[in-house]
PyMOL Python script that loads the backbone (N, CA, C, O; Angstrom):
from pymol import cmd

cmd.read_pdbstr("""\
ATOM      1  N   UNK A   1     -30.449   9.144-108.687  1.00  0.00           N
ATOM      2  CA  UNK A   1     -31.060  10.390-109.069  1.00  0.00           C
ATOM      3  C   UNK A   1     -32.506  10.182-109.512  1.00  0.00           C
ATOM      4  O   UNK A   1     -33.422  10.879-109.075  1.00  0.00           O
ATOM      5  N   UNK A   2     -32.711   9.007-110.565  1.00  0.00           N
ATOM      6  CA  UNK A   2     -34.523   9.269-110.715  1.00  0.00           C
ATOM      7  C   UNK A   2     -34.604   8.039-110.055  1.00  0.00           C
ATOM      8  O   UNK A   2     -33.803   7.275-109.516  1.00  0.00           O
ATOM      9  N   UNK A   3     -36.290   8.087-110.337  1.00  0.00           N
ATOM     10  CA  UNK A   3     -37.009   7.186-109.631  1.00  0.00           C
ATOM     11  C   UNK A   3     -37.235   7.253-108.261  1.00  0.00           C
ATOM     12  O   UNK A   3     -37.085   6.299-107.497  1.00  0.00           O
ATOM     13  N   UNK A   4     -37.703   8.713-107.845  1.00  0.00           N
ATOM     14  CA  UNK A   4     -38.184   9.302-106.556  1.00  0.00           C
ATOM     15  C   UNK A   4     -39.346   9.759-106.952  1.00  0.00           C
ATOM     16  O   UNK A   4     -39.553  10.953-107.167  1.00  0.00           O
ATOM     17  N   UNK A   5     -40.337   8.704-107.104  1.00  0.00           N
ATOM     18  CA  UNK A   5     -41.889   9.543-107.490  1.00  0.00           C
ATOM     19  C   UNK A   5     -42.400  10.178-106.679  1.00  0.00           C
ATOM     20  O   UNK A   5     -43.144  11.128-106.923  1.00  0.00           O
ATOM     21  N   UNK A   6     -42.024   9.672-105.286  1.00  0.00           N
ATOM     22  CA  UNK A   6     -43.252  10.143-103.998  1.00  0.00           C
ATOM     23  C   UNK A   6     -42.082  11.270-103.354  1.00  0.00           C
ATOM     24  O   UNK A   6     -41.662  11.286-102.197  1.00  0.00           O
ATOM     25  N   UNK A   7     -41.845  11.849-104.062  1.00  0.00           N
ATOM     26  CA  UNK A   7     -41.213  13.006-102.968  1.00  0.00           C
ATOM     27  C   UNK A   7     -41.688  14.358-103.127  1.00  0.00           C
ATOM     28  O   UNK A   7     -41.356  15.244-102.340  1.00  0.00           O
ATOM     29  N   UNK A   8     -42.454  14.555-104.114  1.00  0.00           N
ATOM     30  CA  UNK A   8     -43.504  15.872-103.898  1.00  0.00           C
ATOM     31  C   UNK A   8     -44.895  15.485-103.484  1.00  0.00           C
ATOM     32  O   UNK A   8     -45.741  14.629-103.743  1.00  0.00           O
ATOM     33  N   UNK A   9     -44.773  16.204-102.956  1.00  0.00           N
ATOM     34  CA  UNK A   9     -46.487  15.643-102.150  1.00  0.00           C
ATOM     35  C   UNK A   9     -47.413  16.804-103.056  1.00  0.00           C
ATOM     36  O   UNK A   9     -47.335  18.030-103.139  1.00  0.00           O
ATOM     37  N   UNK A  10     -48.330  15.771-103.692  1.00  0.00           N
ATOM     38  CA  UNK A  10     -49.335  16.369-104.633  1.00  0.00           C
ATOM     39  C   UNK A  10     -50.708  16.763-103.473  1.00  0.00           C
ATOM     40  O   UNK A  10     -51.178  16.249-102.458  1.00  0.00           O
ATOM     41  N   UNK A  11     -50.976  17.953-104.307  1.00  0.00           N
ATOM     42  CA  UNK A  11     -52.072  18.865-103.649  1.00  0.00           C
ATOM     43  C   UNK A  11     -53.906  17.982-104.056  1.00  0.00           C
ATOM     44  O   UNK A  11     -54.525  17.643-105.064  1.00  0.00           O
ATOM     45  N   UNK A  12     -54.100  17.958-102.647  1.00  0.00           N
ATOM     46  CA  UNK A  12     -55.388  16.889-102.832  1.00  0.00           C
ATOM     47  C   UNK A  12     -56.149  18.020-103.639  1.00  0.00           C
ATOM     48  O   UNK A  12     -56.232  17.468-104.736  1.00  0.00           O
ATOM     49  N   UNK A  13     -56.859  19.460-103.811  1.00  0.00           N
ATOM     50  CA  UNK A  13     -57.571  19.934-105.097  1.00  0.00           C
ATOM     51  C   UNK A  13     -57.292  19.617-106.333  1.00  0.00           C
ATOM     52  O   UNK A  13     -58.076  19.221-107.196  1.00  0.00           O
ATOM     53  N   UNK A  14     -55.735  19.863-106.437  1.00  0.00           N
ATOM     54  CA  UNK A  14     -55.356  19.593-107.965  1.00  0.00           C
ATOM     55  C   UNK A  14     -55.702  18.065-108.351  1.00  0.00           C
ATOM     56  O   UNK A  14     -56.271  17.854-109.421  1.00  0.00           O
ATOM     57  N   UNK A  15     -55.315  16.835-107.366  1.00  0.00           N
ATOM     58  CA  UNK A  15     -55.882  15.518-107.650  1.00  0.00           C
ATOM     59  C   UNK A  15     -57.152  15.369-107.834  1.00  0.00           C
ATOM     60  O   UNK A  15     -57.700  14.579-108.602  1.00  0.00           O
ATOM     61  N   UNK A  16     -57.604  16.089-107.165  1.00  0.00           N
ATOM     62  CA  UNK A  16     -59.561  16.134-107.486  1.00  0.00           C
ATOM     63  C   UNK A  16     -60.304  16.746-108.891  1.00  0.00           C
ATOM     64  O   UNK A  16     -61.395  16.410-109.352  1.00  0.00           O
ATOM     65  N   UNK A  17     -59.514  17.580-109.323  1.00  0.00           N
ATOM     66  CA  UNK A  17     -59.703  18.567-110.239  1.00  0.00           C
ATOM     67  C   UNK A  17     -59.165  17.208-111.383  1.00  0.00           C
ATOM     68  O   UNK A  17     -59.525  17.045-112.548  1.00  0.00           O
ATOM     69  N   UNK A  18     -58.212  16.376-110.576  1.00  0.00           N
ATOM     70  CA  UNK A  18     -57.598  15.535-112.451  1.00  0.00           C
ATOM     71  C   UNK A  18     -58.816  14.729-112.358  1.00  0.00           C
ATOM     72  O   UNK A  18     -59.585  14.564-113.306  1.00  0.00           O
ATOM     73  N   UNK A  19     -58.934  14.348-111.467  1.00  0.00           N
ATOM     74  CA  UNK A  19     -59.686  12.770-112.058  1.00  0.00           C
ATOM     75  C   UNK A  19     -61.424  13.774-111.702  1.00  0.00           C
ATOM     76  O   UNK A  19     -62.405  13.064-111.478  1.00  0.00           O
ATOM     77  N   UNK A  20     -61.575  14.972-111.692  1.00  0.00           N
ATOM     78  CA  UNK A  20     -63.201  15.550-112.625  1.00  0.00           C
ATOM     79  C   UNK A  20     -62.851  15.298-113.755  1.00  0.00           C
ATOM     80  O   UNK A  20     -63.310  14.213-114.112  1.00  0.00           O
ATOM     81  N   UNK A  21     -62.128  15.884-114.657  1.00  0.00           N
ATOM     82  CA  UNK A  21     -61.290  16.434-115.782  1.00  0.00           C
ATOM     83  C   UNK A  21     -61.758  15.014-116.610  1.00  0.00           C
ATOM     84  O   UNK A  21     -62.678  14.951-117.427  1.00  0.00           O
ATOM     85  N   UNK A  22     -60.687  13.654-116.084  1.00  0.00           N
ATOM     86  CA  UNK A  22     -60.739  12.805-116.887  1.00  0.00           C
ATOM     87  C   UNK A  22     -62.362  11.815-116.427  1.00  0.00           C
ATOM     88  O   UNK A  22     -62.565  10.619-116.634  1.00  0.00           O
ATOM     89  N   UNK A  23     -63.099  12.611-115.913  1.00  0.00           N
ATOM     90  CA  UNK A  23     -64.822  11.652-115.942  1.00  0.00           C
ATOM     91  C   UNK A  23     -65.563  13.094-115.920  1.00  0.00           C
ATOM     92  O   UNK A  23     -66.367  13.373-115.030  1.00  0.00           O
ATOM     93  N   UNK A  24     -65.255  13.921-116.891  1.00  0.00           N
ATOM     94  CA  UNK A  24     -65.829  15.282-117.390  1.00  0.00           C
ATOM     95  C   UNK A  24     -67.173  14.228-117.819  1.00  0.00           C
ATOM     96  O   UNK A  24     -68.211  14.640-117.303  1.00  0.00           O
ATOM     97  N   UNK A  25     -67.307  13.342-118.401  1.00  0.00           N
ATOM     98  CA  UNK A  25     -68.455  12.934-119.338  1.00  0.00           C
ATOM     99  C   UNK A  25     -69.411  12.034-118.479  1.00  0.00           C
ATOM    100  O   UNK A  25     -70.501  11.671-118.922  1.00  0.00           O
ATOM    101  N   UNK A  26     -68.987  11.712-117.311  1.00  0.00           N
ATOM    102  CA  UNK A  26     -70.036  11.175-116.219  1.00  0.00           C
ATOM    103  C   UNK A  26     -70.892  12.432-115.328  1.00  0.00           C
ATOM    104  O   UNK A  26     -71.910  12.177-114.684  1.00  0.00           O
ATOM    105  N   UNK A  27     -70.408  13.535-115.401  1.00  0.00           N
ATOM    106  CA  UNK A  27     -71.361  14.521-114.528  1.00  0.00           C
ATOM    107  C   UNK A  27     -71.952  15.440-115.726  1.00  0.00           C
ATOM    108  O   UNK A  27     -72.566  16.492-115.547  1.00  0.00           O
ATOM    109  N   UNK A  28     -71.688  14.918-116.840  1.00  0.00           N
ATOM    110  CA  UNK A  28     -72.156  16.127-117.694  1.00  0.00           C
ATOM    111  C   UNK A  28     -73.801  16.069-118.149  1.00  0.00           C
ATOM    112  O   UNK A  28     -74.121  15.029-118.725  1.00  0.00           O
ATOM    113  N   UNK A  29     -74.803  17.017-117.960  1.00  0.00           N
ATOM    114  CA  UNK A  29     -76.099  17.364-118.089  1.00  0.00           C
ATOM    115  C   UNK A  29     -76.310  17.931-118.971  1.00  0.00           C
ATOM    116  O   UNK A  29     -75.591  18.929-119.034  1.00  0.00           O
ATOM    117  N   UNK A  30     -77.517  17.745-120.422  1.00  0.00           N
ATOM    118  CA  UNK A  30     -77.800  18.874-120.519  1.00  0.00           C
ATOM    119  C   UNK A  30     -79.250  19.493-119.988  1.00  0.00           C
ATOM    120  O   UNK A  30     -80.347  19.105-119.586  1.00  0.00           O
ATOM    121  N   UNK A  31     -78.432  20.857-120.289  1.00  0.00           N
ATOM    122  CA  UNK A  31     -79.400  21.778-119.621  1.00  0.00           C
ATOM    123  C   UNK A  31     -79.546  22.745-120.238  1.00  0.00           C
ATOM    124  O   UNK A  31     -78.724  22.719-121.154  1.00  0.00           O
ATOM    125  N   UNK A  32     -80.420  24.043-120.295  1.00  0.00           N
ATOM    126  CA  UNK A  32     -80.883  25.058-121.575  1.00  0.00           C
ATOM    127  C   UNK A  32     -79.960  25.816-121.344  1.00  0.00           C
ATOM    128  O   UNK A  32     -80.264  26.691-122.155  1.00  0.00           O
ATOM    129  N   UNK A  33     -78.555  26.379-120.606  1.00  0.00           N
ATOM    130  CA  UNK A  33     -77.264  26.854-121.008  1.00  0.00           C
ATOM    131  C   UNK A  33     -76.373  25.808-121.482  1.00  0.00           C
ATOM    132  O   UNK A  33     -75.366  26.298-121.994  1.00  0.00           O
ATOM    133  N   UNK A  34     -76.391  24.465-121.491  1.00  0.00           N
ATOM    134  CA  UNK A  34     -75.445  23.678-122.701  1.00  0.00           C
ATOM    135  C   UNK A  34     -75.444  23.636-123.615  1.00  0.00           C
ATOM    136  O   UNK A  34     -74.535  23.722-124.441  1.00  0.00           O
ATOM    137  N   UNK A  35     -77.394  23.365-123.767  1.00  0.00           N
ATOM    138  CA  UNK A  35     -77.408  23.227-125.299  1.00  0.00           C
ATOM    139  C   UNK A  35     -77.414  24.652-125.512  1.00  0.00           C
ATOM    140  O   UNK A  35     -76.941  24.828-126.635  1.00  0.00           O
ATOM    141  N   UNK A  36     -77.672  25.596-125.063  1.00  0.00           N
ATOM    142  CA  UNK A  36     -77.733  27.024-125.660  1.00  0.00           C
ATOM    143  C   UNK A  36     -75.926  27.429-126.221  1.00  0.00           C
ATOM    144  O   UNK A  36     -75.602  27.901-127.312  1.00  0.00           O
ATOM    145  N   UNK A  37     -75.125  27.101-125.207  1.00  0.00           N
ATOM    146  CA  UNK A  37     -73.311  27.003-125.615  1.00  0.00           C
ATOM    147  C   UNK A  37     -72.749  25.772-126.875  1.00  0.00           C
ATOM    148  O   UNK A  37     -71.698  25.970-127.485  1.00  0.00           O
ATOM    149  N   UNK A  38     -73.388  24.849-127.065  1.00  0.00           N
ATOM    150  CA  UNK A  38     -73.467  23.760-127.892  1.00  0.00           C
ATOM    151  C   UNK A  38     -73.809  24.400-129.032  1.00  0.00           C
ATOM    152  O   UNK A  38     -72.849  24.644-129.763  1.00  0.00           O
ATOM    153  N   UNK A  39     -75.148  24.843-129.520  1.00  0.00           N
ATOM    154  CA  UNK A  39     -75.821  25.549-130.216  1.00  0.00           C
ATOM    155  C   UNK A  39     -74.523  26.314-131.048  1.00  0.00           C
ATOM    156  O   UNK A  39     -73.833  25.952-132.000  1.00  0.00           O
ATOM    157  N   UNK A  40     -74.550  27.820-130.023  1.00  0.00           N
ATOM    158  CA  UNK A  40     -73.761  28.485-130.778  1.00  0.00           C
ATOM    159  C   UNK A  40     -72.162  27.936-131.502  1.00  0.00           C
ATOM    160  O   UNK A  40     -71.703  28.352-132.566  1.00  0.00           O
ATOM    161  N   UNK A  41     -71.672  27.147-130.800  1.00  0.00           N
ATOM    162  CA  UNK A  41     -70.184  26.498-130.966  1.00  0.00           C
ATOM    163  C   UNK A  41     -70.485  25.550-132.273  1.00  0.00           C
ATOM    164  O   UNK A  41     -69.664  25.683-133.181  1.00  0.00           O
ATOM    165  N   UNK A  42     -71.495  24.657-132.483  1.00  0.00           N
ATOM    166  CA  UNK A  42     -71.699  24.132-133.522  1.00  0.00           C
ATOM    167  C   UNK A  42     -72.076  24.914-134.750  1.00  0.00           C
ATOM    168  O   UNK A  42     -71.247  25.118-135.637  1.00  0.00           O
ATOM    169  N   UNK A  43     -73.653  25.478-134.836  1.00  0.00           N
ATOM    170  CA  UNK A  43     -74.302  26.149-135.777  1.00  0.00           C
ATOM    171  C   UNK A  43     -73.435  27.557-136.007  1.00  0.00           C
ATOM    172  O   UNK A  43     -72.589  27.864-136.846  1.00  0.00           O
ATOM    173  N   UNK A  44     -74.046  28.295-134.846  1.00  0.00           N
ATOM    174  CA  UNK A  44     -73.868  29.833-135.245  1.00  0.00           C
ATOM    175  C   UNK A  44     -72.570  30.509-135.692  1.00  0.00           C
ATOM    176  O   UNK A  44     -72.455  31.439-136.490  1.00  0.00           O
ATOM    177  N   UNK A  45     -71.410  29.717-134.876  1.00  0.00           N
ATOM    178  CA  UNK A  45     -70.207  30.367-135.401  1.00  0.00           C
ATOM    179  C   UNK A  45     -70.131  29.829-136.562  1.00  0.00           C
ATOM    180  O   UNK A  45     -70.371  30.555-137.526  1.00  0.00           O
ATOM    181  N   UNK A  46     -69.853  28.712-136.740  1.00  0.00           N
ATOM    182  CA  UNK A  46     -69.052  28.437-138.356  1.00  0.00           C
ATOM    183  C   UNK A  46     -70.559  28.620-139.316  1.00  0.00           C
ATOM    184  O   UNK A  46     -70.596  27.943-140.344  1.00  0.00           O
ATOM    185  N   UNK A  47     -71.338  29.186-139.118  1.00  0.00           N
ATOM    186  CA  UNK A  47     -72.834  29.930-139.895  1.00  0.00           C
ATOM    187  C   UNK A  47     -71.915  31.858-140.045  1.00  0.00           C
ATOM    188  O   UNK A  47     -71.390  32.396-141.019  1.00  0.00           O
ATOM    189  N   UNK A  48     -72.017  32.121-139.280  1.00  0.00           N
ATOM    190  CA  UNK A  48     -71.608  33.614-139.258  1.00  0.00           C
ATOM    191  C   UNK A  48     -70.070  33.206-139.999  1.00  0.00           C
ATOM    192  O   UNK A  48     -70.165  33.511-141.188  1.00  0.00           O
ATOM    193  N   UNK A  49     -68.696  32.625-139.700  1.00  0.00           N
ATOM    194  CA  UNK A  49     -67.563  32.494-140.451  1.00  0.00           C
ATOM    195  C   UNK A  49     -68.166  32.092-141.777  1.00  0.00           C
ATOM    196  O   UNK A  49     -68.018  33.010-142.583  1.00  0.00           O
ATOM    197  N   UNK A  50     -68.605  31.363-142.138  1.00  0.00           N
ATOM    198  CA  UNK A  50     -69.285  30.977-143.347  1.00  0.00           C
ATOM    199  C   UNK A  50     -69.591  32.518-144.162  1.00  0.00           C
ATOM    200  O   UNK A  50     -68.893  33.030-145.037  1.00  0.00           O
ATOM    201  N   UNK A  51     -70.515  32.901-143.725  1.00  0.00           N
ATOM    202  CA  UNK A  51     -71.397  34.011-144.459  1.00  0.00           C
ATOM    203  C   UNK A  51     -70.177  35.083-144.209  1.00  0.00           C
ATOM    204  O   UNK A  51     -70.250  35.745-145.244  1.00  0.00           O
ATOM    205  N   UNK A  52     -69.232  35.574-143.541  1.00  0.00           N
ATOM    206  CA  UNK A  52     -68.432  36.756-143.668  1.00  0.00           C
ATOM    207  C   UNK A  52     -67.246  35.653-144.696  1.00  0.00           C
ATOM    208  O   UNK A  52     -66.753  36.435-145.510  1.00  0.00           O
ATOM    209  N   UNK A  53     -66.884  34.791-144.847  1.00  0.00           N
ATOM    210  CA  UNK A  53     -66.292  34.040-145.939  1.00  0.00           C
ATOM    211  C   UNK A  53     -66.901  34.545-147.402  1.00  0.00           C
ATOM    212  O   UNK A  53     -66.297  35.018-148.364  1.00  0.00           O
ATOM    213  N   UNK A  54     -68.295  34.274-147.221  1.00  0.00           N
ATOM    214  CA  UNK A  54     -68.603  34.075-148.669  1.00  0.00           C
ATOM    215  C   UNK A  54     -68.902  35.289-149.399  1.00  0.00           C
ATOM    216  O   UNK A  54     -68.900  35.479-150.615  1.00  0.00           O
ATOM    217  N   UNK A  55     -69.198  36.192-148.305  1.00  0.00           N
ATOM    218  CA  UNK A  55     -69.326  38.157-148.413  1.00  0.00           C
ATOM    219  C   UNK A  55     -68.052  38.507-148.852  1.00  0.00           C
ATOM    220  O   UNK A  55     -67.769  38.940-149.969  1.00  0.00           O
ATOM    221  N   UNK A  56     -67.211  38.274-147.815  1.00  0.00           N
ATOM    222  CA  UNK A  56     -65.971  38.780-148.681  1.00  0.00           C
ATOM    223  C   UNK A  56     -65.233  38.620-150.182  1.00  0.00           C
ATOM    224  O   UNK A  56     -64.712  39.414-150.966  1.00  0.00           O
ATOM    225  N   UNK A  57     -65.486  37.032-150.162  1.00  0.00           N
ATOM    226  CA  UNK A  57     -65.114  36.136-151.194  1.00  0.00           C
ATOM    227  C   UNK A  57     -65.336  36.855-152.659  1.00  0.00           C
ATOM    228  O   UNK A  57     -64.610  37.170-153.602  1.00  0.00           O
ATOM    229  N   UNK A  58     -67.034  36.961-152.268  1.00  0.00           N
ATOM    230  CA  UNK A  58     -67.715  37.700-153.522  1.00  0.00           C
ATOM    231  C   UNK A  58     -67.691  39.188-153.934  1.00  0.00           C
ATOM    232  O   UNK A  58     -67.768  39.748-155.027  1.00  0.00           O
ATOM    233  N   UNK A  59     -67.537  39.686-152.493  1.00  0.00           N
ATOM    234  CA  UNK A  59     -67.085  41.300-152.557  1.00  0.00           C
ATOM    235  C   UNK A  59     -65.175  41.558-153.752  1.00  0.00           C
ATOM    236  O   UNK A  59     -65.111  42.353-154.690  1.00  0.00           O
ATOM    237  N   UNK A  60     -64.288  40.896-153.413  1.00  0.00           N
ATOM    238  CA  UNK A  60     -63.572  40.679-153.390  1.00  0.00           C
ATOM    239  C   UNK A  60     -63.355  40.505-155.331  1.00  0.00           C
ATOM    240  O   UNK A  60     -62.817  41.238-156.161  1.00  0.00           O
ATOM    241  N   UNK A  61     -63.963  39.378-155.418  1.00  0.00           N
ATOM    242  CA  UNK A  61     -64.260  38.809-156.688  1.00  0.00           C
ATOM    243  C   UNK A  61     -64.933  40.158-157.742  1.00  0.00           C
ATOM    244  O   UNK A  61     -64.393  40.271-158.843  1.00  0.00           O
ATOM    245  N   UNK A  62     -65.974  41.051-157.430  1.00  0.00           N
ATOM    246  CA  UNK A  62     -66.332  42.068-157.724  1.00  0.00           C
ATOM    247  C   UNK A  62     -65.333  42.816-158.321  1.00  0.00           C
ATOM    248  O   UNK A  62     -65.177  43.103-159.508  1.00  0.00           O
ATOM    249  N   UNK A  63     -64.435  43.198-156.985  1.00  0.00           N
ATOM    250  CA  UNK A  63     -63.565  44.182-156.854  1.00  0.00           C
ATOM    251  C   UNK A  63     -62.530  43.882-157.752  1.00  0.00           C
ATOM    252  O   UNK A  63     -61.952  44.824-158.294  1.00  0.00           O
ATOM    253  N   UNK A  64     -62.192  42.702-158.006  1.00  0.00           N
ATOM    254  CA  UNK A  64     -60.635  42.217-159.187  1.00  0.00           C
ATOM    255  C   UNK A  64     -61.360  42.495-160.417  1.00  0.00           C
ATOM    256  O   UNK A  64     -60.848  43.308-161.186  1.00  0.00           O
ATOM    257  N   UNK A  65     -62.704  41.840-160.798  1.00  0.00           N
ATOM    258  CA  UNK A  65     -63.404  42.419-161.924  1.00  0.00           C
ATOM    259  C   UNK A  65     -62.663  43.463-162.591  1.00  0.00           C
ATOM    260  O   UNK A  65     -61.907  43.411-163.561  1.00  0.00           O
ATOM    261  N   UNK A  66     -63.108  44.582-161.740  1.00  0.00           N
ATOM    262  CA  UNK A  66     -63.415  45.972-161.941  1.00  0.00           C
ATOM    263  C   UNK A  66     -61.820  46.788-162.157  1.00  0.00           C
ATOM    264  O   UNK A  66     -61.588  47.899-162.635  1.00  0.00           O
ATOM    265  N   UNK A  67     -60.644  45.502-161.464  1.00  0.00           N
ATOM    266  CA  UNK A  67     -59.670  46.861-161.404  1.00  0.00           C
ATOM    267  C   UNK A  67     -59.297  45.364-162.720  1.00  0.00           C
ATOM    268  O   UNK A  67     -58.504  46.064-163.350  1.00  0.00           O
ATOM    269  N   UNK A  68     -59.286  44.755-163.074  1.00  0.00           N
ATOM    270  CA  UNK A  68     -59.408  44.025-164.434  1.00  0.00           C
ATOM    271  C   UNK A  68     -58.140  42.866-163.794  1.00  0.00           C
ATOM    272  O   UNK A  68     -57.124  42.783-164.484  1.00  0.00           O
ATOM    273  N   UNK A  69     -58.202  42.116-162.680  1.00  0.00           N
ATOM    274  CA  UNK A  69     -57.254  41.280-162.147  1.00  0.00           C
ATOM    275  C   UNK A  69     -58.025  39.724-163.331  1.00  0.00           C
ATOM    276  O   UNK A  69     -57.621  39.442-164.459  1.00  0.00           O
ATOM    277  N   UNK A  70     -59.070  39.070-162.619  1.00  0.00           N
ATOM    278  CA  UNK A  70     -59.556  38.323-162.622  1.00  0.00           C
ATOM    279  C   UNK A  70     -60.810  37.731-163.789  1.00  0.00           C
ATOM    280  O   UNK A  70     -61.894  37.494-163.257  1.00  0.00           O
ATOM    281  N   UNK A  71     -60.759  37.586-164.691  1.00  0.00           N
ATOM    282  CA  UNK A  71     -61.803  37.805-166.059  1.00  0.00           C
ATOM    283  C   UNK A  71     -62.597  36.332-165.860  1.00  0.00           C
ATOM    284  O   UNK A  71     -63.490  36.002-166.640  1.00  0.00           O
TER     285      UNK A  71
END
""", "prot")
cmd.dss("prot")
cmd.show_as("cartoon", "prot")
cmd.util.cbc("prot")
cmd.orient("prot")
């Protein structure tokens, strides 16, 4: 029962597509849409999560104040 590796015949795209996949880091360039996608994925998001974190945080903190949760 096992040990029939070769009896599906693998699709030559999908084999091409593995071994891009695993040498993703030999064709990779940058170029002013990488670093522009780099950019945002590093800085800007966890900059914007940050600042709606710390808005709320403090909004929040305000708000227990006032209904007398938090002293």
């Amino acid at each position: 029962m096992a040990g029939h590796n070769n009896s599906l015949a693998m699709d030559p795209a999908l084999i091409k597509y593995a071994n891009m996949y695993v040498n993703r880091h030999k064709y990779f360039r940058w170029t002013q849409r990488t670093a522009w996608i780099s950019f945002v994925y590093v800085v800007a998001v966890p900059a914007l999560f940050g600042y709606v974190g710390y808005v709320t945080d403090v909004s929040l903190e305000f708000l227990s104040r006032e209904i007398g949760g938090l002293h």
